[in-house]
C-alpha positions as CSV (number, residue, x, y, z in Angstrom):
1,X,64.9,113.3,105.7
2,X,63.2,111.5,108.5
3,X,59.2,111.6,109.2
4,X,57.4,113.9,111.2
5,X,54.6,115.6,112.1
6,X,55.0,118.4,109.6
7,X,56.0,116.3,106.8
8,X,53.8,112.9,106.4
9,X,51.5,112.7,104.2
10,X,49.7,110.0,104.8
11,X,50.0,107.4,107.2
12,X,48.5,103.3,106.5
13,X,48.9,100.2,107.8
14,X,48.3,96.7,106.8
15,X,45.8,96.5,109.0
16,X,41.8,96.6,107.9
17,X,40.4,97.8,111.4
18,X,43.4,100.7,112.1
19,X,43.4,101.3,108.2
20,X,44.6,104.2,106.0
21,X,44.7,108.0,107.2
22,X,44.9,110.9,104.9
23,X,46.9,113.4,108.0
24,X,48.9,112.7,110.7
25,X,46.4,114.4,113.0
26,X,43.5,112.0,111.9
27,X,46.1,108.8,112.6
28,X,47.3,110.2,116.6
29,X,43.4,111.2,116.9
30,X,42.9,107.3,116.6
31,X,45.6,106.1,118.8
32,X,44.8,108.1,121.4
33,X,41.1,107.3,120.9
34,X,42.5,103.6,121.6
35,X,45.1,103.9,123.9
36,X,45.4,100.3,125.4
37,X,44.8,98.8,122.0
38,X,47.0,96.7,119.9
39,X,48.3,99.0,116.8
40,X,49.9,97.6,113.6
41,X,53.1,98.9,112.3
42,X,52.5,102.1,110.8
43,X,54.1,103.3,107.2
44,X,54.6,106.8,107.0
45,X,54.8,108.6,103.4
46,X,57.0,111.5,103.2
47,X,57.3,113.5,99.5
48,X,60.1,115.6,98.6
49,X,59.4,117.5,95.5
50,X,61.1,120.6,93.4
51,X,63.2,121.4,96.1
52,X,66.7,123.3,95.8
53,X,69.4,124.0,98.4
54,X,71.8,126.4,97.6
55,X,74.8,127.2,99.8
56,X,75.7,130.3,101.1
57,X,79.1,131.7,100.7
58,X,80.8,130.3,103.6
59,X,78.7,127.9,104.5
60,X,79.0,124.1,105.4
61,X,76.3,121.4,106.1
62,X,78.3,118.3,107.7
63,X,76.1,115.9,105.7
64,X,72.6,114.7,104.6
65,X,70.6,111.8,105.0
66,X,67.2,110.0,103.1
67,X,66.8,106.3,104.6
68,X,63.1,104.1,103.5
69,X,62.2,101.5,104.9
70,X,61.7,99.3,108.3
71,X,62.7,101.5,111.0
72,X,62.8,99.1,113.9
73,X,65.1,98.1,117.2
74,X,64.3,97.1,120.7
75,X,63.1,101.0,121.4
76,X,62.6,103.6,118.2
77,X,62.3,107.1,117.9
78,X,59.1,107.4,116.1
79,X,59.1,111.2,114.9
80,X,55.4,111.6,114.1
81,X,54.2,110.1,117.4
82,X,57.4,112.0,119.2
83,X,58.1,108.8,121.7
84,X,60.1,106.0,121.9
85,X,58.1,102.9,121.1
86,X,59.8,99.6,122.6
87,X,60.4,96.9,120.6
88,X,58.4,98.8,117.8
89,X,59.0,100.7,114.7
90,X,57.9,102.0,111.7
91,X,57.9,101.9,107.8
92,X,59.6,105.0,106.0
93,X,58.3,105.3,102.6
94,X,59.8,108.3,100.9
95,X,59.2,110.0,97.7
96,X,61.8,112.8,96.0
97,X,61.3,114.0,93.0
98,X,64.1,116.6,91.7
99,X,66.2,117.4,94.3
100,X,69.1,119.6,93.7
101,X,71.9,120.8,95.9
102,X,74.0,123.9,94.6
103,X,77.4,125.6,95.6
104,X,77.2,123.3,98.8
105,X,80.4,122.6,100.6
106,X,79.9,119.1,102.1
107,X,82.1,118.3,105.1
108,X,80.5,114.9,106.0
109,X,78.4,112.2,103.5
110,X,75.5,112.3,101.4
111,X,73.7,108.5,102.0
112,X,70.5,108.5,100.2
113,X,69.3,105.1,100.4
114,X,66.4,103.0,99.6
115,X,65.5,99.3,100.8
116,X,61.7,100.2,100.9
117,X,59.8,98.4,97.6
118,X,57.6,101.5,97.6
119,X,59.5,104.7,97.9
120,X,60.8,106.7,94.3
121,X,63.4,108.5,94.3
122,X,63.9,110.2,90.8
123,X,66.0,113.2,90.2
124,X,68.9,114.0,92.3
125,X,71.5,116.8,91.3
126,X,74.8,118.2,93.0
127,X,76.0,121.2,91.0
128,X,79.1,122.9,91.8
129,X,79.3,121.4,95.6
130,X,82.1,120.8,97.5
131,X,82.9,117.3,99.7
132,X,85.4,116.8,102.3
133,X,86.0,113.8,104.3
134,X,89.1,113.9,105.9
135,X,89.5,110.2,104.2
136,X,87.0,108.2,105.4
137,X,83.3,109.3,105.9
138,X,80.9,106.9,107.8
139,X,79.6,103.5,106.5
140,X,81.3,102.9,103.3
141,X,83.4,105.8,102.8
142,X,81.8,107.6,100.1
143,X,81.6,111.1,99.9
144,X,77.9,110.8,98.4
145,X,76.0,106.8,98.1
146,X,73.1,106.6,96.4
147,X,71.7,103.0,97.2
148,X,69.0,101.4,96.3
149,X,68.6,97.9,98.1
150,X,65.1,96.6,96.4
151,X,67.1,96.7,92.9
152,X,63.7,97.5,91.5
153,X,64.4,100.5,89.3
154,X,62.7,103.3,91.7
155,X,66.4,104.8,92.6
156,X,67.1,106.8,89.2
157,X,68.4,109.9,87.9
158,X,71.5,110.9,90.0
159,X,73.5,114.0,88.6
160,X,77.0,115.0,89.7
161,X,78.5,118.4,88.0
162,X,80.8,120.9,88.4
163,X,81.9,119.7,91.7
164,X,84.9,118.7,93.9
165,X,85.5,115.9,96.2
166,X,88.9,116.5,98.1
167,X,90.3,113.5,100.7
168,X,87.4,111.4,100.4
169,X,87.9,107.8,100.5
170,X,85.3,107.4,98.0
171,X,83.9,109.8,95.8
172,X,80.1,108.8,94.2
173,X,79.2,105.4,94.8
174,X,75.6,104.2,93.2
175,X,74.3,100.8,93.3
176,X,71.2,99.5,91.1
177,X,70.7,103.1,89.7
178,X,69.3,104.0,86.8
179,X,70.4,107.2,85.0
180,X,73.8,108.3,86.5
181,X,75.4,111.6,85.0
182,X,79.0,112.3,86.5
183,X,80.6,114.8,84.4
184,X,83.0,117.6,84.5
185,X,84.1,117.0,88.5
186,X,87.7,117.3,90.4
187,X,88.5,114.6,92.6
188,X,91.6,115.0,94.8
């Protein structure tokens, strides 16, 4: 889950004279209004809410991804202004609210991962998946991580079920998570 132009709700900055703006369109109207002028770092808000994937028979999704916070290296990919923007970046807040993944067979990680103060993430559920790593998986080596740097209580709710994890180094690895349900799972 990455911004873009289809999914950012609202775009702000910390900046009184570049402000807040309620749609992407109002916030690239403005830059390109000021082309030549300095622009503060924007945050983008993205919200993720009621959604459920479920896996078709056969099916496989090598992995999935949800990173907040500062986005930044000598040149970015900014995704809602579609350019590279040297030595630049951006803020990723993020919002989910009852995600669920059903009858998903996994063959690379889940890393859903927080270490923005304001993004929520609240209500994450893997029923009756599947996860192969061959052993290792990037990063850390679990199979699904569900991280939550700012340790401030936003990362909660994470369900596992009904699912099986075969030659994964790791199987489901939280860290400062509230609410973790991991019940009635194969690991191999």
């Amino acid at each position: 889950l990455r911004p873009t132009k289809a999914n950012v709700v609202k775009v702000s900055t910390d900046n009184a004279d570049h402000g807040e703006f309620n749609t992407v369109e109002e916030y690239l109207a403005h830059l390109s209004q000021y082309p030549n002028a300095w622009h503060p770092t924007p945050r983008y808000t993205t919200v993720f809410e009621n959604i459920t994937i479920i896996g078709a028979e056969g099916a496989t999704i090598e992995g999935f991804v949800a990173s907040s916070g500062h986005m930044s290296q000598a040149n970015v990919y900014d995704y809602v202004r579609d350019a590279v923007i040297p030595n630049g970046g951006y803020y990723s807040t993020i919002l989910i609210s009852n995600l669920k993944f059903e009858n998903v067979n996994f063959i690379g990680k889940i890393d859903i991962n927080s270490s923005d103060a304001e993004s929520v993430y609240e209500g994450v559920t893997f029923e009756g998946c599947t996860f192969t790593t061959g052993g290792t998986a990037e990063s850390n080596g679990a199979a699904i991580r569900y991280y939550n740097e700012a340790n401030n209580g936003k990362v909660r709710n994470i369900t596992v079920k009904k699912s099986t994890f075969k030659n994964c180094r790791q199987g489901v690895y939280v860290h400062h998570v509230n609410g973790v349900t991991i019940e009635n799972n194969i690991f191999e």
